[in-house]
C-alpha positions, -999 to +999 in steps of 0.1 A: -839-774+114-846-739+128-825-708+116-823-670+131-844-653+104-878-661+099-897-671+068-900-647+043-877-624+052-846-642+043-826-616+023-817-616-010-786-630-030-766-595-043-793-575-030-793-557+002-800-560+035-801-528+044-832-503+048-827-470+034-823-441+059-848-419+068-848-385+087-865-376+123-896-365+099-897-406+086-890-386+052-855-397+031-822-374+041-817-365+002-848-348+003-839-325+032-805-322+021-817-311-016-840-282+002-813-268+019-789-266-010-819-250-024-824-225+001-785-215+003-785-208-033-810-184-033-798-167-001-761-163-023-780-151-055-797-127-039-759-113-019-745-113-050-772-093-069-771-070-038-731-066-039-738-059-078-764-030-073-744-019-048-712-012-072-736+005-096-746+031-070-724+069-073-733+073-036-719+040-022-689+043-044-674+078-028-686+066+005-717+086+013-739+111-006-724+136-032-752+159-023-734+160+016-703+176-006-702+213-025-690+212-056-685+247-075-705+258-098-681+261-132-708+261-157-711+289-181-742+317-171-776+311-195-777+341-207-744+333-226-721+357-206-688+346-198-678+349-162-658+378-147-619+367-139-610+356-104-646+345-101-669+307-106-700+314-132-718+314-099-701+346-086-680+328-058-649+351-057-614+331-061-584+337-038-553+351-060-522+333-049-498+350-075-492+380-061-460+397-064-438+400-031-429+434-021-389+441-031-381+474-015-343+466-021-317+465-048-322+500-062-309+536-057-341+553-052-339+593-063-377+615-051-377+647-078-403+673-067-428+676-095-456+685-073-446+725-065-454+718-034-418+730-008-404+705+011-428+675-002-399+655-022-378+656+012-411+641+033-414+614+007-376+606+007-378+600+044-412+584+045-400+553+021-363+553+040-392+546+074-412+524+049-384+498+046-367+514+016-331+508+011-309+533-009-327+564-009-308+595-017-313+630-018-341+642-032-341+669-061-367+688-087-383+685-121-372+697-148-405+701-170-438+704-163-459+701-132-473+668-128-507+664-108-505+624-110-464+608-101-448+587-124-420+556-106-396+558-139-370+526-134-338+516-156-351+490-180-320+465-180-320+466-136-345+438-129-344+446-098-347+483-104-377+477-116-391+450-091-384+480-065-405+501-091-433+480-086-434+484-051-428+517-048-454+527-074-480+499-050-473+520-019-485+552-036-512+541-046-509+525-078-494+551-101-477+544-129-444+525-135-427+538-167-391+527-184-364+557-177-362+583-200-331+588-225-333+624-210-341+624-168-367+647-163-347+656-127-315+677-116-302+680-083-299+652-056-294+617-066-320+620-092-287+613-123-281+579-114-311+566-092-319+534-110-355+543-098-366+579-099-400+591-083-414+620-099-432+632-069-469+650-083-497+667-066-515+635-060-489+623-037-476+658-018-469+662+016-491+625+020-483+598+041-474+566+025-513+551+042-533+578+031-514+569-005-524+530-001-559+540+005-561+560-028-565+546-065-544+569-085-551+571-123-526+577-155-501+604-149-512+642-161-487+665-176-501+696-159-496+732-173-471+750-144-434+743-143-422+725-112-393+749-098-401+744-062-368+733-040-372+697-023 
């Protein structure tokens, strides 16, 4: 009796019949399979050690190199110096934001001619009403001394007289800005009830209001002649 499968290769009872597989390379698929797990490990070890060193670096972090940025030099000068206000250690000057806005209204403004100089307390009177100045009256004289630097006196409980003050002593040139006196040094004019009095001195006669600007005036000087010129 013949059968379909020859001698000696009749299979097995509970074994298998079936060869095991075998790539294009006659070598087993696990093998292959094993070496490209291997390979794709190492390729995502070494992303995620990359992606690590990354995160670590300042100049990936911001997005490009700090050094393409100029950061201000704040540190304190070697030599142990502190630096100058409105300036960086480095010397870099700082813009000033603060400063006070002009207020050229809101006060009776009185010129007293301390100068002895005729006529120069009626030039200044018009030259602020042309400045912007509101409420300027008539001018009038000193009383006391001569003064060869002005003095902007303003009535201490008027905030705005004495915002006005500020201005007004700015446009001549920085002169000083002083609380009113119990006693006005002034007659005549408006100068007994301006809430901001300008004792007009030498400094500041029968000069425009630019040439003033341009000048740094110091402290007021009481100087030794008495001031009995009109206007």
């Amino acid at each position: 009796m013949s059968t379909d499968v020859p001698e000696g290769n009749e299979p097995q009872r509970g074994g298998s019949a079936r060869p095991p597989r075998v790539g294009d390379s006659r070598s087993p698929v696990g093998s292959t399979l094993s070496i490209v797990l291997a390979v794709i490990a190492v390729v995502a070890g070494f992303l995620i050690i990359r992606e690590l060193t990354d995160d670590d670096d300042p100049s990936t972090a911001t997005g490009g190199n700090p050094s393409d940025e100029s950061i201000p030099d704040l540190s304190l000068p070697t030599d142990g110096s502190t630096p100058a206000q409105g300036t960086t250690a480095s010397g870099d000057a700082i813009t000033s934001t603060t400063a006070a806005a002009a207020v050229r209204s809101g006060a009776t403004i009185a010129v007293a001619n301390a100068s002895g100089v005729g006529g120069s307390a009626a030039a200044m009177s018009s030259a602020l009403t042309v400045e912007g100045y509101e409420g300027v009256g008539e001018p009038g004289n000193a009383t006391g001394e001569q003064l060869s630097a002005s003095v902007v006196y303003y009535v201490p409980a008027d905030a705005a007289a004495q915002a006005v003050a500020q201005t007004l002593a700015t446009d001549l040139g920085g002169v000083s800005v002083q609380p009113m006196p119990t006693t006005r040094p002034a007659t005549a004019g408006n100068t007994g009830d301006a809430t901001v009095l300008l004792m007009l001195g030498t400094d500041a006669a029968n000069k425009s209001l630019s040439e003033l600007r341009a000048t740094t005036v110091t402290a007021p000087d009481v100087g030794g002649g008495t001031a009995t010129t009109e206007g």
